[in-house]
N, C-alpha and C positions, 0 to 999 in steps of 0.2 A: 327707573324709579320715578315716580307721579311728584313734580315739583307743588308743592306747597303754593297755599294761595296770597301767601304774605305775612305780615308781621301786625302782631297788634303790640304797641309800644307805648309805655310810660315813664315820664320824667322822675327820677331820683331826689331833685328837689322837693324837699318837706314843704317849702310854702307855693309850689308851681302843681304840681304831678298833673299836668298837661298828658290827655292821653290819645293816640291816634294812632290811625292805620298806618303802612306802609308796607309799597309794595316788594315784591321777594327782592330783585336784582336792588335795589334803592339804598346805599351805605349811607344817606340822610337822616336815616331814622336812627342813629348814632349817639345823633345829640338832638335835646327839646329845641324844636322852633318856637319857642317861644320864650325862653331864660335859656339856652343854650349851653344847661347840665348835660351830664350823662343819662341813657335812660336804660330803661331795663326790656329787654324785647322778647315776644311769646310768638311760636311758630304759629300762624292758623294752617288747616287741615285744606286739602283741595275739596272745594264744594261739590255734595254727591252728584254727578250727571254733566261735568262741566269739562272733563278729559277732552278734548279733539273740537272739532268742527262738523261731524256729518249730518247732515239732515237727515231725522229721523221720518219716519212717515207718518202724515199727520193723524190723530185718534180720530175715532169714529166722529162723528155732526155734520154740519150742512159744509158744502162745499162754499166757499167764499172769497173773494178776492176784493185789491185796493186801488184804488184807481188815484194817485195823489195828482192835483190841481194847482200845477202853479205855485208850490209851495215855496216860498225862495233860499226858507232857513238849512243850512245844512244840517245844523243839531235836528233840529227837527225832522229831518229826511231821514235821518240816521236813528234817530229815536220813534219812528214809526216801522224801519225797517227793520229793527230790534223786537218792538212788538208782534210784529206780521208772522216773523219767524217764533215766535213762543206762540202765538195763537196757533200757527198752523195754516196759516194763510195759502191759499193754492196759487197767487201769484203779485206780485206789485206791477201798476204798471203809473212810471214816472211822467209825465207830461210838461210842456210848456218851459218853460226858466226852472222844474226842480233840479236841482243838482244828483248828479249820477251816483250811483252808488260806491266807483273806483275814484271818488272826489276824497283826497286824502282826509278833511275835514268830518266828511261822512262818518268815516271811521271812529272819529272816537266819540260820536254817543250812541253807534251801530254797534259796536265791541265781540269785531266776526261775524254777527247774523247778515251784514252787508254781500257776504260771500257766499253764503248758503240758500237765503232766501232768492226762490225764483224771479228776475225782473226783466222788464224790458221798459224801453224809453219813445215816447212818441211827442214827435214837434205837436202836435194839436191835438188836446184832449179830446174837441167835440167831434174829430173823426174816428180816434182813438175806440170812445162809448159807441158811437154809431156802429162800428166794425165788431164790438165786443157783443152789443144787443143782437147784431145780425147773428152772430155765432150762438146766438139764447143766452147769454148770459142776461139777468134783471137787473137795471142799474136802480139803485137807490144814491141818494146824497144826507151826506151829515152835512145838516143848515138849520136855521130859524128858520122863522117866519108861516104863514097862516095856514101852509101845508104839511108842517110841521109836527110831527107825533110824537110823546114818547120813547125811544127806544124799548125800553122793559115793558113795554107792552105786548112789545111782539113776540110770537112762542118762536121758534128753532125751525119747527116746522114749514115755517113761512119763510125761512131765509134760505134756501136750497137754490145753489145758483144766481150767489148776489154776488154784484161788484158795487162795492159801497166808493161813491166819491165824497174825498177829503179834501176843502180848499183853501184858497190863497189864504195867510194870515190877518189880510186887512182888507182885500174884498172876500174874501168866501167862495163859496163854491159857481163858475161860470154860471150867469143864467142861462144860456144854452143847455150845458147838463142839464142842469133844473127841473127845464122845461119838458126833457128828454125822460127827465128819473119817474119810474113808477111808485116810489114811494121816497118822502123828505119824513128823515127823521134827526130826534136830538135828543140832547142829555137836558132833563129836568135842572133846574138851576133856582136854588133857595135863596140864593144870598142876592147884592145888590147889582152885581156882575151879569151880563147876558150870556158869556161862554167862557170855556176852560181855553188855557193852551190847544192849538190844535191838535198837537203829539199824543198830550193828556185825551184830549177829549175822541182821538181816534182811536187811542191804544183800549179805553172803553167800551168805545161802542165795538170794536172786532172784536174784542174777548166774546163779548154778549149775543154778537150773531154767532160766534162760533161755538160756546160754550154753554150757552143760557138752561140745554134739555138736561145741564146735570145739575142744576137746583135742586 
């Protein structure tokens, strides 16, 4: 039997009715956290597509991989290699101080794609891209600055064979990469801010390379 994806629950109290998730195994959800009545609990259904762990093989579009930079955050490692694995990502490859995917921390904003998606770990990024360009792979970097395009600019077509580099949270992407990348691209930015979360703003721009020809 397919265990249930957890409980949505509401407080009994007339003047609280506090209402929240909790998950299957959790006898918490019992009583309201917050007036700490009884509460009343509703099974939710297993989410369609969500049974096991296999990697599926990724749908048709441009082949593309991740190259992360130094990244130091493990949320962050793990919430890019959550995305990678839903994009479809043909490979992570972790460099410098990222934390490794079997880093217990990893795991919980990876929630399993940590296990599925393909990776491997290299002391030095800027050998790392050298070795990946030798093999044709095209590096691009997610960065600002004057060489900086658009991302939604570019069609699908043009992304066949990218390894996009993702970096450090407070210096950004090595200037060696940089230097190396055949194209610097970024996410347009309205507000008063210069960038997103790195997670955010990678989990973005791979949808886009990898996604963008089914607009």
């Amino acid at each position: 039997m397919t265990q249930p994806a957890g409980w949505i629950c509401e407080c009994t109290n007339q003047g609280c009715l506090f209402r929240f998730p909790a998950a299957w195994e959790d006898d918490r959800r019992l009583i309201c956290p917050v007036c700490s009545a009884l509460t009343a609990c509703r099974l939710l259904a297993p989410k369609e597509g969500e049974e096991g762990d296999i990697r599926r093989e990724p749908g048709a579009g441009p082949v593309v991989a991740l190259l992360l930079d130094n990244i130091r955050s493990t949320y962050n490692v793990g919430s890019l290699l959550r995305s990678a694995e839903g994009a479809g990502i043909a490979h992570v490859h972790l460099c410098g101080i990222c934390p490794r995917p079997d880093h217990p921390k990893v795991a919980k904003t990876g929630l399993g794609a940590e296990e599925i998606v393909p990776w491997s770990y290299h002391p030095n990024a800027r050998i790392a891209a050298e070795r990946l360009i030798g093999k044709g792979w095209r590096l691009w970097s997610l960065e600002t600055g004057e060489r900086a395009e658009p991302i939604f600019r570019i069609t699908s077509q043009e992304t066949q064979r990218v390894i996009l580099a993702v970096g450090n949270e407070v210096t950004g992407v090595d200037p060696a990469l940089l230097e190396m990348s055949e194209r610097i691209v970024c996410l347009p930015m309205d507000g008063a801010k210069r960038s997103l979360n790195v997670a955010s703003a990678g989990a973005v721009a791979i949808y886009w390379l990898r996604h963008s020809q089914e607009l």
